[in-house]
C-alpha positions in Angstrom: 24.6 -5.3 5.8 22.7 -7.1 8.4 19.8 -5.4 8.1 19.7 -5.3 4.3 19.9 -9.3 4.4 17.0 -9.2 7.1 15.1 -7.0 4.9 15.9 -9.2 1.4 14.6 -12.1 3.4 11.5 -10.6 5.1 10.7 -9.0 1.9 10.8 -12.8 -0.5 9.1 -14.0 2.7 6.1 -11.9 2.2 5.8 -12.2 -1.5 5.6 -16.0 -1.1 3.0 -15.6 1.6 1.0 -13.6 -0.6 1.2 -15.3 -3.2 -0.2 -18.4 -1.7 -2.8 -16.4 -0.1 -3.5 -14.8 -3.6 -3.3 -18.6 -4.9 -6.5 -19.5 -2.3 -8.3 -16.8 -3.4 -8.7 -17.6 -7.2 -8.9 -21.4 -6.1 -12.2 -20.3 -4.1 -13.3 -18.4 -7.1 -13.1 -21.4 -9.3 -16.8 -23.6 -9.0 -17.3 -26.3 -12.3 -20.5 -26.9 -10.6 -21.8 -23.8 -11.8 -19.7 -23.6 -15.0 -22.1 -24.6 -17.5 -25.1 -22.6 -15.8 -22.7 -19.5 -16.7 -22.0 -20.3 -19.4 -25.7 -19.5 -21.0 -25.3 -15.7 -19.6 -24.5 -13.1 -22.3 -20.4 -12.6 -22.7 -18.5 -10.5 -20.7 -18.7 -7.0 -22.4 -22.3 -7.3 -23.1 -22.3 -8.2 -19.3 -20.8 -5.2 -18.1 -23.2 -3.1 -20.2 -25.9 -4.4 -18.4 -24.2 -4.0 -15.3 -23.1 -0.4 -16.0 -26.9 0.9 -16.9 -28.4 -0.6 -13.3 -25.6 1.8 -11.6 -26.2 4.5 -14.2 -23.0 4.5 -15.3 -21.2 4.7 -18.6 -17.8 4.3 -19.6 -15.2 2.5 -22.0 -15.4 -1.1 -22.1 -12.1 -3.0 -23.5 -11.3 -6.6 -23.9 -8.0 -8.2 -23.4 -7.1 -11.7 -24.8 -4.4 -11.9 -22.5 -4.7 -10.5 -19.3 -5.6 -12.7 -16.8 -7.7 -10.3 -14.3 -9.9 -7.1 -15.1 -9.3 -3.9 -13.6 -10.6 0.1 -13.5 -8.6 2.2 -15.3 -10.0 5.5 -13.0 -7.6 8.3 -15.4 -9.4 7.0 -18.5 -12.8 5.5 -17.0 -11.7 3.1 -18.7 -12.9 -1.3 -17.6 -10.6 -3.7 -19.0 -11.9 -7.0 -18.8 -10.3 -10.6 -18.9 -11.6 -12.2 -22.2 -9.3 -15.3 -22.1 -10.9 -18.5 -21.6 -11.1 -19.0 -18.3 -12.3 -15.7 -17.6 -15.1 -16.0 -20.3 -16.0 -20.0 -18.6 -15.7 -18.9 -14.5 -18.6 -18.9 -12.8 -17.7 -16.0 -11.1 -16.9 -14.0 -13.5 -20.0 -11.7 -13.1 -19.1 -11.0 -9.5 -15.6 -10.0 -10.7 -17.4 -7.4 -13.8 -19.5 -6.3 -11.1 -16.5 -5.5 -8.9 -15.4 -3.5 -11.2 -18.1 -1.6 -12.1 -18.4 -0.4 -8.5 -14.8 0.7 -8.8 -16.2 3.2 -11.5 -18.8 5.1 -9.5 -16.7 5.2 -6.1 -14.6 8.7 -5.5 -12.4 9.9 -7.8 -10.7 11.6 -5.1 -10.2 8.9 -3.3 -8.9 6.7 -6.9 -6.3 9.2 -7.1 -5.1 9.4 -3.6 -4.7 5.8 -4.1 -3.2 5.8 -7.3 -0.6 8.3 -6.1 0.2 6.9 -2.7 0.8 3.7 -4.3 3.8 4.8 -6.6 5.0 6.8 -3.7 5.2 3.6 -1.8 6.9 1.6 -4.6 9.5 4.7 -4.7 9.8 4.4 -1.4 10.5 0.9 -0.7 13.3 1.0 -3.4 14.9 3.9 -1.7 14.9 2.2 1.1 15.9 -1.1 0.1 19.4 1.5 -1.7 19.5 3.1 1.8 19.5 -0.6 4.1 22.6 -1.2 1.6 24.6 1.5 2.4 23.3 0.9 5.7 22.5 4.7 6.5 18.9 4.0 7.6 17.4 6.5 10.0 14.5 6.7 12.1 12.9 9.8 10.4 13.1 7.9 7.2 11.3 4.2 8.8 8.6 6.2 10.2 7.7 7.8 7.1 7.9 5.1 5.1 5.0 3.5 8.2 3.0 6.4 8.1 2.7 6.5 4.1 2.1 2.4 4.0 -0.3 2.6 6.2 -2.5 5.7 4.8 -1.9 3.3 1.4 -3.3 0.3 3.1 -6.3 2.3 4.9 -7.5 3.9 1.4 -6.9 0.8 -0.8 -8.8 -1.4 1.7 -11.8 0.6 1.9 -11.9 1.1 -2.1 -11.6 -2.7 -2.2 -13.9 -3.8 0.7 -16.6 -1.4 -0.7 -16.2 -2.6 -4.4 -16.9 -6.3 -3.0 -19.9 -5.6 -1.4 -21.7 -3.3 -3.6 -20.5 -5.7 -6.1 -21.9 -8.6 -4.3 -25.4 -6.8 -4.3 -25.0 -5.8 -8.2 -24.6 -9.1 -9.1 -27.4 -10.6 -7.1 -29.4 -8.4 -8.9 -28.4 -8.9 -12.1 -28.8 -13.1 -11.8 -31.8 -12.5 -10.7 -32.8 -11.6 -14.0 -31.9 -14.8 -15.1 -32.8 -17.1 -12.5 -29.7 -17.7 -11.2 -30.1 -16.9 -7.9 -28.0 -20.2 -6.7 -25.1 -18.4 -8.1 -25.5 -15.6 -6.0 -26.1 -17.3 -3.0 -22.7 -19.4 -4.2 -20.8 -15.4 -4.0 -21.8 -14.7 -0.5 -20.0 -17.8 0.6 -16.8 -16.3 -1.5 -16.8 -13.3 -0.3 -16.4 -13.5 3.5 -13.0 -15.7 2.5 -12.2 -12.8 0.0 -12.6 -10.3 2.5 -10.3 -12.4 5.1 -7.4 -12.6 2.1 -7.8 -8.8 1.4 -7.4 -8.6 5.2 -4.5 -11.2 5.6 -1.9 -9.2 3.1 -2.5 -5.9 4.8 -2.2 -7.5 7.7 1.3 -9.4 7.2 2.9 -6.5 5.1 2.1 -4.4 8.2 4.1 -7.1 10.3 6.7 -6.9 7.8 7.5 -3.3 7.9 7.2 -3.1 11.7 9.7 -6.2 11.5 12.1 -4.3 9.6 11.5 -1.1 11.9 12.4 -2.9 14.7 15.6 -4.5 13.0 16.8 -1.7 12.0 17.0 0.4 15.3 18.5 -2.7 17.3 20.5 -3.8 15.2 
């Protein structure tokens, strides 16, 4: 029962530690200086058009009132962009179309090695948060649970660290179009504190399940 607590409390540590690194992020990715300048660029799906014919790409574009981030649907090639009113006003929104976009050309393998090693690992953690109760935890059991988290972390992370990058470029080359080049150079100061965030949760949930490793076969 020990180690079950240890584990509950480890694991509500780490969501609030994310969350306030998750918190920075979209604080750094919020500029009014730039807001109006943005606002005279085409909307967001005709955006992503553009976007999609410089990377010679094509693939469904949808809009969603209420979702507050975009994403890349990779089992139906499918963008689905923020269209609330924040997403439509942020000056960064480009960068974050142009993220996604990227997402779109990179490896299919690789999307569904992610995809599926992801559920695995949510599986995982709740049948191992069922086995810490009934306190029959093993060794054979942490160690895969490690081992999957980790090849997880290592695919996710490059998918994400290339898809800000390329994205980065993208987007440079798209305002350049409209002679907004200030914007651009506004990105490259985002993106070294994005990357550090990306970084920083990897980081701490690897802390966290080498934590509860160790817990586990002292205690």
């Amino acid at each position: 029962m020990l180690v079950f607590i240890t584990f509950l409390v480890a694991t509500v540590f780490l969501i609030i530690v994310n969350f306030n690194e998750m918190k920075k992020i979209k604080e750094e990715a919020c500029d009014e200086k730039y807001d109006n300048k943005i606002a005279t660029l085409p909307d967001n799906k005709q955006v992503c058009s553009e976007l999609q014919k410089m990377i010679n790409k094509e693939c469904e574009i949808q809009l969603d009132d209420n979702t507050r981030s975009s994403a890349y649907i990779f089992f139906l090639d499918k963008i689905i962009l923020s269209n609330n009113e924040m997403s439509k006003k942020s000056f960064s929104r480009i960068l974050f179309i142009a993220h996604e976009c990227i997402h779109s050309i990179q490896s299919r393998k690789m999307h569904i090695a992610n995809f599926t090693l992801k559920n695995i690992l949510n599986i995982f953690t709740f049948v191992l948060f069922i086995v810490l109760f009934l306190n029959k935890i093993s060794v054979e059991l942490l160690l895969t649970y490690f081992l999957v988290a980790f090849i997880s972390f290592c695919i996710n992370m490059i998918l994400e660290t290339d898809a800000i990058y390329r994205s980065l470029i993208l987007a440079r080359k798209y305002l350049s179009k409209y002679d907004s080049n200030e914007i651009a150079d506004r990105y490259e100061e985002m993106v070294p504190k994005t990357i550090k965030g990306i970084y920083f949760r990897y980081a701490s949930f690897s802390i966290y399940v080498v934590f509860i490793m160790s817990i586990s076969l002292i205690i």
